[in-house]
C-alpha positions as CSV (number, residue, x, y, z in Angstrom):
1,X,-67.5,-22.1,-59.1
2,X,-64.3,-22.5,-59.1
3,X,-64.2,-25.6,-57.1
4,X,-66.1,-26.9,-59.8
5,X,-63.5,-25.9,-62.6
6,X,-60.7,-27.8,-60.3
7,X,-62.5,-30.6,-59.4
8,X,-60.5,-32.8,-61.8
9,X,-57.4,-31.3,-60.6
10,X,-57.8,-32.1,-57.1
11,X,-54.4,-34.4,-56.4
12,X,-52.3,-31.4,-58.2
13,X,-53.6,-29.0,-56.3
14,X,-53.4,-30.4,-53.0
15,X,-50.3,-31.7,-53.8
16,X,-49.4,-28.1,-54.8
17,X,-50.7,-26.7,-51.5
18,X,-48.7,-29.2,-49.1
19,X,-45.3,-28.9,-50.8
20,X,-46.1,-25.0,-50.5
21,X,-46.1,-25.9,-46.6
22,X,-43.4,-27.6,-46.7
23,X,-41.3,-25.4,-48.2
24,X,-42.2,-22.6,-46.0
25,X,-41.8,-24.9,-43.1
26,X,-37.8,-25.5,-44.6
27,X,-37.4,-21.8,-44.9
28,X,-38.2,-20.7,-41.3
29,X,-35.9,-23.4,-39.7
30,X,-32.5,-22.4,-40.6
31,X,-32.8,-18.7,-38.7
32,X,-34.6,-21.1,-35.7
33,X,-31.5,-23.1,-35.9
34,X,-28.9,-20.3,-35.7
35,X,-30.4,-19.0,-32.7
36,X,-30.1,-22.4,-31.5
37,X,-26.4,-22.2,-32.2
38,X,-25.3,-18.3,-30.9
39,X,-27.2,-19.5,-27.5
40,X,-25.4,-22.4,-27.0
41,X,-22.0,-20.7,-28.0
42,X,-23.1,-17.7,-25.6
43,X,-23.8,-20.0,-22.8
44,X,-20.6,-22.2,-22.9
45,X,-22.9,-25.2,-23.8
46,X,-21.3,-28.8,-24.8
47,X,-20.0,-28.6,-28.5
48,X,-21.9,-32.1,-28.9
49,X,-24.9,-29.8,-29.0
50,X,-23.6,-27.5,-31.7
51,X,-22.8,-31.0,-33.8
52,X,-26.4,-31.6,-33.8
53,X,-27.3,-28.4,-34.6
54,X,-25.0,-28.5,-37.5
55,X,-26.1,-32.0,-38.8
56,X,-29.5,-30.4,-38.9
57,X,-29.1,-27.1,-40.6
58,X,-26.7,-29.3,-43.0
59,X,-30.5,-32.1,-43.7
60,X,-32.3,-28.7,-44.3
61,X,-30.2,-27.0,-46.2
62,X,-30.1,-31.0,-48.6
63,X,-34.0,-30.8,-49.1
64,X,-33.9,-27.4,-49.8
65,X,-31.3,-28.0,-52.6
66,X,-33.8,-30.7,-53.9
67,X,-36.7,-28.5,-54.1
C-alpha cells in the first residue's frame, strides 16, 4: 500500500535513501582515519603516511561541509 502511494515519488525517494548512505558512510570514516593516524604515530611509521591520512580526513571533512 504504501508502495503504491510512492510510486510517483520513486527518483526522490531513492535519491533520499542513497544520500542517507552516503552520509553515514562520511560519518564513520573520520574515527577509521584517526586510528589510522595514532597507529602510525605509535609505530614510528613514515610521516608521508600521516600526509595522506591527513589529505583524506581534510576530502571528508569538505563533503561533509557540503552536505
Amino acid at each position: 500500500m504504501i508502495w503504491q502511494a510512492l510510486k510517483p515519488y520513486r527518483f526522490q525517494v531513492v535519491a533520499g535513501l542513497g544520500a542517507l548512505v552516503v552520509v553515514d558512510i562520511l560519518e564513520v570514516i573520520p574515527p577509521v582515519l584517526l586510528k589510522f593516524a595514532v597507529d602510525v604515530v605509535t609505530a614510528r611509521g613514515p610521516v608521508s603516511q600521516l600526509y595522506w591520512i591527513a589529505g583524506v580526513y581534510l576530502l571528508v571533512a569538505a563533503f561533509q561541509a557540503l552536505g
